[in-house]
C-alpha positions as CSV (number, residue, x, y, z in Angstrom):
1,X,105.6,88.1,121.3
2,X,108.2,86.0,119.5
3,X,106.9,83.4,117.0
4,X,109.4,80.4,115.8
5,X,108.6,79.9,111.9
6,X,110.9,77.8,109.3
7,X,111.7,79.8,106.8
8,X,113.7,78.7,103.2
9,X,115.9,80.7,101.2
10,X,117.3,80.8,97.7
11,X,121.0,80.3,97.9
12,X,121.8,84.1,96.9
13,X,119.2,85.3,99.7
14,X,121.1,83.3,102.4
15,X,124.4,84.6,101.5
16,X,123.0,87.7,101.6
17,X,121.7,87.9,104.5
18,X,124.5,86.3,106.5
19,X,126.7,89.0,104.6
20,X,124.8,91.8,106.1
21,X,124.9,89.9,109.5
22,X,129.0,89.6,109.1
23,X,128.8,93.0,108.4
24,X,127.2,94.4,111.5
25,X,123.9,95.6,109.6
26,X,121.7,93.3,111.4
27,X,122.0,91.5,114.6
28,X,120.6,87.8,113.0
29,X,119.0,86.6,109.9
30,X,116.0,86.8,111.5
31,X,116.0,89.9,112.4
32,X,117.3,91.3,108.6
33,X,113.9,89.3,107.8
34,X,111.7,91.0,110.6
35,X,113.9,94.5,109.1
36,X,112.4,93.5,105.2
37,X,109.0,92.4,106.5
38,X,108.9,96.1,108.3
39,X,109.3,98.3,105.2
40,X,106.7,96.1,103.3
41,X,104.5,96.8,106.2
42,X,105.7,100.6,105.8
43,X,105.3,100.8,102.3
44,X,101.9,99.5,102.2
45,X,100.8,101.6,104.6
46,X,102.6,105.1,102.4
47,X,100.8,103.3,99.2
48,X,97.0,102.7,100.8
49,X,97.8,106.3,102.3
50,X,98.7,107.9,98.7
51,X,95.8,105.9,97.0
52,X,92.7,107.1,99.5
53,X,94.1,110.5,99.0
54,X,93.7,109.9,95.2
55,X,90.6,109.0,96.1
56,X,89.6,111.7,97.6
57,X,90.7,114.1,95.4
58,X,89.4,112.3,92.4
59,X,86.2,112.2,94.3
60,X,86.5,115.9,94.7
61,X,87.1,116.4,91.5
62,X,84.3,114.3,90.3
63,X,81.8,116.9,92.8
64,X,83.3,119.9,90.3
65,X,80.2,121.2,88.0
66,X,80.5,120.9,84.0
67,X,80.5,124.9,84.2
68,X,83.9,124.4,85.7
69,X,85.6,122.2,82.8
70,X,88.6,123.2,81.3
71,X,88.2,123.1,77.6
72,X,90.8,121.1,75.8
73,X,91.9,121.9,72.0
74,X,93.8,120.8,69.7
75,X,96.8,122.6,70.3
76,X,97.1,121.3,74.5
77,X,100.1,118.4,74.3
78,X,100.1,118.0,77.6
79,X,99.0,113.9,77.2
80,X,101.7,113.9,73.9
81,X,104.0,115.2,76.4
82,X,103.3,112.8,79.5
83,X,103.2,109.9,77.1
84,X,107.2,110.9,75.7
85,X,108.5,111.3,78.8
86,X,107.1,107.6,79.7
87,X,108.3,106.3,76.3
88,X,112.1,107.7,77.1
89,X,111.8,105.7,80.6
90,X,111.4,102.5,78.9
């Protein structure tokens, strides 16, 4: 079912989207919106997906007996290193 909605766009949207309709990428504006409003829809989907399974596994983890522990000591840079390589990214 089709639903007729007004819809406003910046003036660099517009263009942008009648340039991809000029050049063949989409059949109408509105359908270059119903393409955008897909991958959201997509993308939330992957991202609730990839967050339960963190869930889970952090749930899993969280099962595991202190027995089990890793031991951390002074001389494990594992954080120092994760926290560099998010510095350089910056």
């Amino acid at each position: 079912m089709t639903v007729k909605t007004a819809v406003s766009f910046t003036e660099r949207h517009h263009e942008f989207a009648k340039r991809k309709v000029r050049e063949g990428s989409c059949a109408s504006v509105s359908s270059l919106v119903a393409q955008g409003i897909e991958r959201l829809m997509q993308e939330e989907g992957e991202r609730e997906a990839v967050l339960a399974g963190m869930a889970d596994a952090i749930g899993a983890r969280m099962q595991t007996p202190r027995s089990e522990f890793i031991e951390m000591d002074e001389s494990d840079t594992v954080f120092d290193d994760v926290r560099r390589r998010l510095l350089r990214r910056e």
